[in-house]
C-alpha positions, 0 to 999 in steps of 0.5 A: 842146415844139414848137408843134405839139403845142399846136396838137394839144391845143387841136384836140383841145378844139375837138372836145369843146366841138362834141361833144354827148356829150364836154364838156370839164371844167376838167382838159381847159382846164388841160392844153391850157393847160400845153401852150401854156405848155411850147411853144416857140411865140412867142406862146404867152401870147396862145394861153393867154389866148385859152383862158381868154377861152373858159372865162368864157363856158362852163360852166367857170370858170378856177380858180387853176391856169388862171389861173396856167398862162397867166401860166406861159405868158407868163413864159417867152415869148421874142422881141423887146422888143415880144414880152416888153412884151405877154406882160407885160401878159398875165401882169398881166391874167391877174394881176389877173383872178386876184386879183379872182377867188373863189379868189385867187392861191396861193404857185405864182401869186406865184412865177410871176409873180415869175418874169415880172418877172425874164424880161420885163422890163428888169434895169435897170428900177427898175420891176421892184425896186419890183414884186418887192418889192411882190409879196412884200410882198404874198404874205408878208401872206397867208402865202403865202411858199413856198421857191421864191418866196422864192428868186425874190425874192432873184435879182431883188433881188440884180439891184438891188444889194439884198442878201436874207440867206438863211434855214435854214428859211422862218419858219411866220408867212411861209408859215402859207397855203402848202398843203403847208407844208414850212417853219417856224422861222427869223428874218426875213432882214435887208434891205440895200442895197449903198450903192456901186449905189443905184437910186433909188427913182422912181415906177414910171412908166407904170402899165399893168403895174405894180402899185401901188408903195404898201405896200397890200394888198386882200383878194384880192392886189394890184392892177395898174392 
Protein backbone atom coordinates (compact mmCIF):
# COMPACT_ATOMS: atom_id res chain seq x y z
CA UNK A 1 0.00 0.00 0.00
CA UNK A 2 1.60 3.24 -0.72
CA UNK A 3 2.26 5.98 1.84
CA UNK A 4 0.09 7.99 0.66
CA UNK A 5 -2.95 6.12 1.49
CA UNK A 6 -2.00 6.41 5.10
CA UNK A 7 -1.25 9.47 5.25
CA UNK A 8 -5.33 10.02 3.57
CA UNK A 9 -6.65 7.87 6.50
CA UNK A 10 -4.80 9.46 9.35
CA UNK A 11 -6.06 13.00 7.87
CA UNK A 12 -9.39 11.63 7.53
CA UNK A 13 -9.07 10.98 11.44
CA UNK A 14 -7.82 14.30 12.34
CA UNK A 15 -11.01 15.54 10.97
CA UNK A 16 -13.04 13.64 13.07
CA UNK A 17 -11.41 14.11 16.28
CA UNK A 18 -11.59 18.28 15.39
CA UNK A 19 -15.23 17.43 14.33
CA UNK A 20 -17.90 18.22 17.04
CA UNK A 21 -20.56 15.86 15.60
CA UNK A 22 -18.10 12.57 14.00
CA UNK A 23 -15.98 11.49 16.93
CA UNK A 24 -13.68 8.82 15.97
CA UNK A 25 -14.53 5.13 17.97
CA UNK A 26 -11.75 2.67 18.48
CA UNK A 27 -12.71 1.03 14.78
CA UNK A 28 -11.97 4.21 13.12
CA UNK A 29 -7.93 4.15 15.23
CA UNK A 30 -7.81 0.63 14.19
CA UNK A 31 -8.21 0.99 10.59
CA UNK A 32 -6.02 3.88 10.16
CA UNK A 33 -3.47 1.55 12.28
CA UNK A 34 -3.88 -1.23 9.68
CA UNK A 35 -3.32 1.13 7.03
CA UNK A 36 0.06 2.43 8.64
CA UNK A 37 0.92 -1.20 8.97
CA UNK A 38 0.09 -2.56 5.19
CA UNK A 39 2.45 0.89 3.91
CA UNK A 40 5.42 0.72 2.44
CA UNK A 41 6.44 4.10 4.46
CA UNK A 42 9.67 3.72 6.08
CA UNK A 43 8.67 4.44 9.57
CA UNK A 44 5.41 3.34 9.62
CA UNK A 45 5.98 1.86 13.52
CA UNK A 46 6.94 5.27 14.65
CA UNK A 47 3.47 6.71 12.77
CA UNK A 48 1.41 3.61 14.36
CA UNK A 49 2.61 4.18 17.74
CA UNK A 50 2.09 7.95 17.60
CA UNK A 51 -1.82 6.81 16.97
CA UNK A 52 -1.85 4.85 19.88
CA UNK A 53 0.01 7.64 21.96
CA UNK A 54 -3.19 9.60 20.96
CA UNK A 55 -5.60 7.32 21.99
CA UNK A 56 -4.35 7.10 25.77
CA UNK A 57 -5.15 10.83 26.41
CA UNK A 58 -9.05 10.46 24.45
CA UNK A 59 -11.92 8.83 25.40
CA UNK A 60 -10.82 5.94 23.45
CA UNK A 61 -8.52 3.25 25.10
CA UNK A 62 -6.14 0.86 22.82
CA UNK A 63 -7.49 -2.45 22.88
CA UNK A 64 -5.68 -5.83 22.05
CA UNK A 65 -5.92 -5.23 17.99
CA UNK A 66 -4.47 -1.71 18.24
CA UNK A 67 -1.88 -2.76 20.57
CA UNK A 68 -0.89 -5.40 17.96
CA UNK A 69 -1.45 -3.63 14.78
CA UNK A 70 1.46 -1.42 15.73
CA UNK A 71 3.93 -4.01 16.49
CA UNK A 72 2.14 -5.65 13.02
CA UNK A 73 3.52 -2.38 11.79
CA UNK A 74 6.82 -2.40 13.07
CA UNK A 75 7.58 -6.20 12.01
CA UNK A 76 7.52 -5.52 8.64
CA UNK A 77 9.59 -2.21 8.63
CA UNK A 78 12.34 -2.09 6.22
CA UNK A 79 15.74 -0.04 5.93
CA UNK A 80 18.75 0.15 7.64
CA UNK A 81 20.05 -1.57 10.80
CA UNK A 82 19.20 1.61 12.82
CA UNK A 83 15.81 1.72 11.04
CA UNK A 84 14.90 -2.26 11.98
CA UNK A 85 16.91 -1.32 15.89
CA UNK A 86 14.05 1.35 16.48
CA UNK A 87 11.06 -0.61 15.01
CA UNK A 88 12.37 -3.23 17.62
CA UNK A 89 11.96 -1.18 20.33
CA UNK A 90 8.76 -0.01 19.21
CA UNK A 91 7.26 -3.46 18.96
CA UNK A 92 8.86 -4.19 22.75
CA UNK A 93 7.24 -1.03 24.11
CA UNK A 94 3.83 -1.47 22.44
CA UNK A 95 4.81 -5.25 23.90
CA UNK A 96 5.09 -4.40 26.95
CA UNK A 97 2.12 -1.54 27.13
CA UNK A 98 0.27 -4.38 25.96
CA UNK A 99 0.61 -7.02 28.53
CA UNK A 100 0.25 -4.46 31.55
CA UNK A 101 -2.79 -3.38 29.87
CA UNK A 102 -6.60 -4.77 31.21
CA UNK A 103 -6.59 -7.08 28.14
CA UNK A 104 -3.14 -8.79 27.62
CA UNK A 105 -1.76 -10.15 24.46
CA UNK A 106 -3.95 -12.91 22.52
CA UNK A 107 -2.42 -15.96 20.26
CA UNK A 108 -2.32 -13.10 17.02
CA UNK A 109 -0.23 -10.71 19.57
CA UNK A 110 2.67 -13.62 20.37
CA UNK A 111 2.77 -14.34 16.65
CA UNK A 112 3.22 -11.20 15.59
CA UNK A 113 5.64 -10.21 17.70
CA UNK A 114 7.61 -13.57 17.11
CA UNK A 115 7.28 -12.24 13.64
CA UNK A 116 9.42 -8.87 14.71
CA UNK A 117 12.08 -11.03 16.26
CA UNK A 118 12.70 -13.05 13.29
CA UNK A 119 12.46 -9.77 10.63
CA UNK A 120 14.38 -7.14 12.70
CA UNK A 121 16.68 -8.75 14.40
CA UNK A 122 20.12 -10.35 13.53
CA UNK A 123 19.74 -14.21 12.42
CA UNK A 124 23.07 -14.61 14.10
CA UNK A 125 21.70 -13.19 17.20
CA UNK A 126 21.56 -15.70 20.16
CA UNK A 127 19.42 -12.89 21.77
CA UNK A 128 16.68 -13.69 19.24
CA UNK A 129 17.01 -17.75 20.23
CA UNK A 130 16.54 -17.13 23.68
CA UNK A 131 13.60 -14.42 23.26
CA UNK A 132 11.58 -16.64 20.62
CA UNK A 133 12.01 -19.38 22.98
CA UNK A 134 10.86 -17.22 26.17
CA UNK A 135 7.98 -15.95 23.97
CA UNK A 136 6.38 -19.39 23.40
CA UNK A 137 7.13 -20.43 26.75
CA UNK A 138 5.30 -17.82 27.90
CA UNK A 139 2.11 -18.10 25.09
CA UNK A 140 2.16 -21.96 25.83
CA UNK A 141 1.45 -21.27 29.90
CA UNK A 142 -1.59 -19.09 28.80
CA UNK A 143 -2.88 -21.64 26.34
CA UNK A 144 -2.43 -19.14 23.63
CA UNK A 145 -0.13 -21.56 21.13
CA UNK A 146 -2.29 -21.03 17.62
CA UNK A 147 -0.92 -22.69 14.62
CA UNK A 148 0.86 -19.99 12.97
CA UNK A 149 2.66 -19.17 16.30
CA UNK A 150 3.74 -22.51 16.54
CA UNK A 151 4.89 -22.24 12.98
CA UNK A 152 6.69 -19.04 13.52
CA UNK A 153 8.53 -20.42 16.36
CA UNK A 154 9.75 -23.33 14.61
CA UNK A 155 11.56 -21.14 11.65
CA UNK A 156 13.17 -18.91 14.02
CA UNK A 157 14.49 -21.95 15.99
CA UNK A 158 15.36 -23.75 13.06
CA UNK A 159 17.46 -20.67 12.27
CA UNK A 160 19.58 -21.52 15.44
CA UNK A 161 20.24 -25.22 14.62
CA UNK A 162 17.26 -25.95 17.13
CA UNK A 163 15.38 -28.67 15.39
CA UNK A 164 11.15 -28.14 16.76
CA UNK A 165 9.36 -31.61 15.49
CA UNK A 166 6.28 -30.99 13.68
CA UNK A 167 2.77 -31.98 15.40
CA UNK A 168 -0.68 -33.11 13.28
CA UNK A 169 -2.47 -31.43 15.16
CA UNK A 170 -1.84 -28.63 18.01
CA UNK A 171 -2.35 -30.23 21.57
CA UNK A 172 -5.86 -28.59 23.17
CA UNK A 173 -3.46 -28.18 26.68
CA UNK A 174 -1.57 -25.77 24.31
CA UNK A 175 -4.24 -23.57 22.82
CA UNK A 176 -7.13 -24.11 25.66
CA UNK A 177 -7.14 -19.75 25.46
CA UNK A 178 -7.04 -19.52 21.46
CA UNK A 179 -10.47 -18.16 20.68
CA UNK A 180 -11.40 -19.73 17.60
CA UNK A 181 -9.63 -22.97 18.46
CA UNK A 182 -8.98 -25.20 15.58
CA UNK A 183 -6.48 -27.44 17.08
CA UNK A 184 -6.68 -30.35 19.54
CA UNK A 185 -5.03 -33.75 20.27
CA UNK A 186 -1.54 -34.40 19.35
CA UNK A 187 1.87 -35.00 21.63
CA UNK A 188 4.22 -32.33 22.50
CA UNK A 189 6.93 -31.88 19.88
CA UNK A 190 10.32 -32.98 20.99
CA UNK A 191 13.25 -30.46 21.26
CA UNK A 192 16.60 -30.66 20.01
CA UNK A 193 19.57 -29.20 19.23
CA UNK A 194 21.94 -29.91 16.47
CA UNK A 195 25.09 -30.84 18.34
CA UNK A 196 27.51 -29.76 15.06
CA UNK A 197 26.21 -25.63 15.30
CA UNK A 198 25.48 -25.05 19.32
CA UNK A 199 25.11 -21.48 20.10
CA UNK A 200 25.77 -20.75 23.13
CA UNK A 201 23.31 -20.00 25.59
CA UNK A 202 25.00 -16.27 26.75
CA UNK A 203 22.98 -13.66 28.64
CA UNK A 204 20.88 -11.51 26.31
CA UNK A 205 23.21 -8.72 26.42
CA UNK A 206 21.78 -5.19 26.46
CA UNK A 207 18.22 -5.83 27.90
CA UNK A 208 16.31 -2.62 26.24
CA UNK A 209 14.48 -4.87 23.96
CA UNK A 210 15.12 -8.17 25.31
CA UNK A 211 12.94 -9.74 27.46
CA UNK A 212 13.72 -11.59 30.59
CA UNK A 213 15.79 -14.69 29.42
CA UNK A 214 14.25 -16.68 32.85
CA UNK A 215 11.70 -19.20 32.40
CA UNK A 216 9.12 -16.66 34.50
CA UNK A 217 5.83 -15.52 33.72
CA UNK A 218 3.22 -12.44 35.27
CA UNK A 219 -0.04 -12.66 34.86
CA UNK A 220 -0.69 -10.47 32.24
CA UNK A 221 2.41 -11.90 29.68
CA UNK A 222 5.91 -11.19 30.16
CA UNK A 223 7.98 -8.36 30.58
CA UNK A 224 10.51 -6.35 28.31
CA UNK A 225 12.75 -4.50 30.56
Amino acid sequence: MEPEAALRAEALLDSMERSHEIRPNVQSYTAVLDAWAKSNYPNKAVRAKAIVDRMKVTSVSPNVFCYTAVINAASFTCGSVEDKHKAMDIACETFKDLQQSKFGPNHVSYTVFLKACANLMPRSSDRRRLIAQHVFDIALEKGQISRNLFNQYRRIMADHQVIINDVDCIPESWSWNVKERQYSCGSSPRRTRNKSSSPSRSACGTQKHCPSTSPTSTRNGIYIG
